[in-house]
N, C-alpha and C positions, 0 to 999 in steps of 0.2 A: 222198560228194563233192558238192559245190556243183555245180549245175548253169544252165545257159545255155538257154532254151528246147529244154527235154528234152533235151540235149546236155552232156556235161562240159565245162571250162574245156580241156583236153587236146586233145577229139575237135574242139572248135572252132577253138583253133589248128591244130592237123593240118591241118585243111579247107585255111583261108586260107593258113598258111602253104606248104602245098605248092604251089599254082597257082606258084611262081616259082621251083619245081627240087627235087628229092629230099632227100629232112630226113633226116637222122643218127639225131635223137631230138630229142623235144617231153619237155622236161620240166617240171611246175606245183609251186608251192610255195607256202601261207599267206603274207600277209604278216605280217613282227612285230608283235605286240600293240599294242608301242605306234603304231603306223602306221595308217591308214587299214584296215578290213574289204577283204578283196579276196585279190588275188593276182599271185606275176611270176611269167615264165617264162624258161626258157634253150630254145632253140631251135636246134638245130645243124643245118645245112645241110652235104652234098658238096661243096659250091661255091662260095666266097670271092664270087664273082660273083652267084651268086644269091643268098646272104645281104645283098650290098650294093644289089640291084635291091626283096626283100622292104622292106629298113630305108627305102629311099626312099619308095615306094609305101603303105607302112603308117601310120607315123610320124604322130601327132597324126591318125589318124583313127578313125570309129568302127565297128569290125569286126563287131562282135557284142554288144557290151555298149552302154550308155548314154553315155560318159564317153568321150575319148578314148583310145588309149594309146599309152605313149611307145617307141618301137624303138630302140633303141642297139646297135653294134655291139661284141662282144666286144672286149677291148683287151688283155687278159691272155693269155696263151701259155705252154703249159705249156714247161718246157725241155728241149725234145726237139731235139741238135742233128744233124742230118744222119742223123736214124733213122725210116724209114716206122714206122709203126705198123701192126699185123699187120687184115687183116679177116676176120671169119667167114666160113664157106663162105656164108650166110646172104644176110649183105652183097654180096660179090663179084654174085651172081647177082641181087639185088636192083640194083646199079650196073649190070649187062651189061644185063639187060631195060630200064632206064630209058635208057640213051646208045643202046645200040645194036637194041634193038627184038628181044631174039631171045625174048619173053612165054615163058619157062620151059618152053621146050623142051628142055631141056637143065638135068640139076640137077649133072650131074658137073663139077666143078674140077680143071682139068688144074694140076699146078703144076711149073715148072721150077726146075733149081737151074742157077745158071750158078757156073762156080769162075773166078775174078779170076786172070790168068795170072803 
């Protein structure tokens, strides 16, 4: 993998990227051949708010590399209507230590079922 002053292109977004809220997944890709040497990323953020606080703040600046880079916010949506999306146990306890401070104390997941009357 290409690297950043001894750092991946990943491990460097991770960095920055997190200072503005808990990341879903950092993902890196080549760019196309016929395109400039380098690479984009998709970066998914918990929180619609902090993705848009990142995109402000980053946007045409230089992070890590020489060159600027350009932040845009996702604009595509998968068609999921009025369906949560399930999260790993993984997740779950990774969002509870990040909003509400309880540093993995607790790795058991209680889950409720409620039935619609």
């Amino acid at each position: 993998a290409r690297t950043w002053r001894g750092t991946t292109p990943q491990h460097s977004l991770f960095t920055v990227f997190s200072q503005f809220g808990l990341l879903y997944s950092v993902r890196v890709f080549p760019n196309a051949a016929v395109a400039r040497p380098g690479f984009y990323a998709i970066i998914k953020f918990y929180s619609a708010r902090d993705a848009h606080r990142a995109q402000e703040a980053c946007d045409r600046k230089q992070l890590f590399q020489k060159s600027p880079v350009k932040v845009r916010l996702g604009t595509r949506h998968r068609a999921v209507q009025h369906q949560a999306l399930a999260l790993n146990s993984f997740q779950c306890q990774e969002l509870a230590n990040y909003y509400f401070g309880f540093n993995g104390w607790s790795k058991r997941i209680i889950k409720d079922h409620y039935r619609s009357l």
